[in-house]
C-alpha positions in Angstrom: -13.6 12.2 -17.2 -14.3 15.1 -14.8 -16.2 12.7 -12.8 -13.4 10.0 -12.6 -11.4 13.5 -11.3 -14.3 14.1 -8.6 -14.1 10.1 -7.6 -10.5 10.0 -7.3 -10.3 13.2 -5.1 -13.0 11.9 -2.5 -10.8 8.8 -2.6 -8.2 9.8 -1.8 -9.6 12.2 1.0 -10.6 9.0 2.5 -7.7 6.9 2.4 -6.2 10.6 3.8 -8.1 10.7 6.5 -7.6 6.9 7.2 -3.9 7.1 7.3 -4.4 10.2 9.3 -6.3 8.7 12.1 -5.8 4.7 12.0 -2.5 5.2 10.8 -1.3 7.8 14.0 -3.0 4.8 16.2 -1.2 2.3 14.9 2.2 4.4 14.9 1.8 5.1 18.5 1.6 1.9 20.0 4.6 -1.2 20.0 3.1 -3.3 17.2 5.2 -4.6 14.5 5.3 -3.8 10.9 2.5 -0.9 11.4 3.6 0.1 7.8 2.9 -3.2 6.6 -1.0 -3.3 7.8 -1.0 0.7 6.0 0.6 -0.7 2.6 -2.0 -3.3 2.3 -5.2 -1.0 3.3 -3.7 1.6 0.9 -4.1 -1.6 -1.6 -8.2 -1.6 -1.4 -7.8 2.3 -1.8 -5.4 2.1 -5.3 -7.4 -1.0 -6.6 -10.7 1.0 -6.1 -9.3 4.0 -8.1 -8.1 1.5 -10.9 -11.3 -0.4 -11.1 -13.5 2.3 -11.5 -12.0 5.1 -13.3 -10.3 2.5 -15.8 -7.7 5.1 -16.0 -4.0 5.2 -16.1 -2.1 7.2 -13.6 -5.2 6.9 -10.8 -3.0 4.9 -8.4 -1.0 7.9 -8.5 -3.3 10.4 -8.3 -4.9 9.3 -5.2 -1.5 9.3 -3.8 -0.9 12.9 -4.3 -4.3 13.5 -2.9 -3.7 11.6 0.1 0.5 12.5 0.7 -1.4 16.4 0.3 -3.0 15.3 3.4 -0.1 13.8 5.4 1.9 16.5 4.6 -0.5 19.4 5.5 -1.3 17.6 9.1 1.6 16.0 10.0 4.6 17.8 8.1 8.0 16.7 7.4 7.6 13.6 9.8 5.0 12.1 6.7 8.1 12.2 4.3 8.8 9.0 4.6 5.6 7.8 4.8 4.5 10.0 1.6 8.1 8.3 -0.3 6.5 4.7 0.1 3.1 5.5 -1.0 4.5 6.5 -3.8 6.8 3.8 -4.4 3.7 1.4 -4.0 1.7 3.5 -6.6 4.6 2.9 -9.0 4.8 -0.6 -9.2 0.7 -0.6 -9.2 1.1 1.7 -12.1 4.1 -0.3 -14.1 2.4 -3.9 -13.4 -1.0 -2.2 -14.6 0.6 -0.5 -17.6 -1.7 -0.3 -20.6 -4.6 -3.6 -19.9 -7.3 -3.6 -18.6 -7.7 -4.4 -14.8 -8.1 -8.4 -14.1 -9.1 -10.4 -10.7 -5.6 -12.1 -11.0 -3.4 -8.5 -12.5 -4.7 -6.6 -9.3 -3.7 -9.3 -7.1 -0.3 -9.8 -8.3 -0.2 -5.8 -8.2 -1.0 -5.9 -4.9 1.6 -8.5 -3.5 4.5 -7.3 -5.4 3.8 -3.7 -4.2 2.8 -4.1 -0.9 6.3 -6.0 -0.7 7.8 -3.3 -0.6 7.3 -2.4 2.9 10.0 -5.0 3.5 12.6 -3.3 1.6 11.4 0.5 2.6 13.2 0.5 6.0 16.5 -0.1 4.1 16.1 2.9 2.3 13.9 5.1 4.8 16.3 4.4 7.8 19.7 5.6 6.3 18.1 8.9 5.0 15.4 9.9 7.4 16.5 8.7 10.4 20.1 9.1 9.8 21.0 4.9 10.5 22.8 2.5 8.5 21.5 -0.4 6.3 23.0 -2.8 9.1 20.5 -0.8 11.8 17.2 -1.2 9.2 18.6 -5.1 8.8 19.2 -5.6 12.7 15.5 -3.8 13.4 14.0 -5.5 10.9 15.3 -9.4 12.5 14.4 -8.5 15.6 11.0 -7.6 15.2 10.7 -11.2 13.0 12.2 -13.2 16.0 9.7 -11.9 18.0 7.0 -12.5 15.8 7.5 -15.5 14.6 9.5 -17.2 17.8 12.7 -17.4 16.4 16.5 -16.6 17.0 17.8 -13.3 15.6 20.9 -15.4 14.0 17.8 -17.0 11.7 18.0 -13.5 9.8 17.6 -14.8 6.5 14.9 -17.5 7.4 13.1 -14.4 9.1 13.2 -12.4 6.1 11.7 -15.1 4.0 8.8 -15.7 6.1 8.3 -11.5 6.6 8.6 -11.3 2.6 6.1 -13.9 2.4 3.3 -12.0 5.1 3.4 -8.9 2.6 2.7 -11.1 -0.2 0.1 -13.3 1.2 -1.6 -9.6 2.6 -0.9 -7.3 -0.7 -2.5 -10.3 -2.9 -5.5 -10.8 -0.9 -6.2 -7.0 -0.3 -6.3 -6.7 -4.4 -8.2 -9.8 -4.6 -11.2 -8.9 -2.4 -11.1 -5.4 -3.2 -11.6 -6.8 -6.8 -14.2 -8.9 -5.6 -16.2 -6.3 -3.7 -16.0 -3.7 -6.4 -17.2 -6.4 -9.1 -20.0 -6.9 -6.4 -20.8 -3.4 -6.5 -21.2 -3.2 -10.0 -23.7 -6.0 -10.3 -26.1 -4.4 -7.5 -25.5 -1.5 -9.7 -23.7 0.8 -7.5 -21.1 1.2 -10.0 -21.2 1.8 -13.4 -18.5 1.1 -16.0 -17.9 1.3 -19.6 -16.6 -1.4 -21.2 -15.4 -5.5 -19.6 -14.0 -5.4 -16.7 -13.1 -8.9 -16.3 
């Protein structure tokens, strides 16, 4: 158990210091849906924890590790950041539950969380940055019509296809990160107790 502590805490320093670093790159240039690519790599970081500790509460408790992190560097500009890490652990925790972790569970875990980053500007916007759920809706179709080369009056056509890029990116981030840990495990860099299929 202490060692699943140990693991968890180094993980999450990592994923820390990724968000930190990749994260502050990504933030300062004009790229679209920066959170998005964040949510997803957070993904590899939650499944990891899950896979190898088998325990309950570890997508969580990398998340404090690593919103300890955000917080200490970056302060009360990493609230919102922090809110949707959180929110992502959640659902990874509640789709988990009690089972044991599966190729096809982690996936679905993965695209219904990492979802979420379309809905997190509806609630981020109005309370940290003081706009209105029209404002997140209006950003939000504008940054779709340029992406995908279509008018802004296509809003609800643009937020299908955006809902449908988190899903496609959160299920193949839990898929491969599945994949890569099983991996591990066979060239014996991990051990486990127990099926893990």
């Amino acid at each position: 158990m202490r060692k699943n502590y140990i693991f968890l805490a180094i993980l999450g320093s990592v994923w820390g210091i990724v968000e930190l670093q990749l994260g502050t790159l990504l933030h300062s240039t004009t790229l679209p849906f920066v959170g998005l690519v964040m949510m997803a790599l957070g993904i590899f970081f939650q499944t990891t924890a899950r896979y190898v500790t088998r325990m309950r509460g570890s997508a969580l408790l990398v998340a404090v590790v690593v919103s300890f992190l955000k917080l200490l560097f970056i302060g009360g500009i990493a609230f919102s950041t922090v809110f949707a890490i959180f929110v992502q652990s959640g659902i990874l925790e509640f789709i988990y539950a009690k089972r044991e972790p599966s190729r096809l569970r982690m996936s679905f875990a993965g695209a219904v969380s990492v979802s979420y980053a379309l809905v997190h500007p509806f609630f981020s916007m109005p309370v940290f940055m003081g706009l209105t759920v029209f404002d997140a809706y209006d950003r939000i179709t504008r940054a779709g019509s340029l992406l995908f080369a279509l008018p802004n009056e296509s809003g609800l056509i643009i937020l299908a296809l955006l809902l449908f890029v988190p899903l496609s990116m959160g299920f193949a981030a839990g898929i491969l990160t599945f994949n890569a840990m099983k991996r591990m495990r066979r060239l014996g860099f991990i051990r486990l107790s127990g099926r893990n299929e």
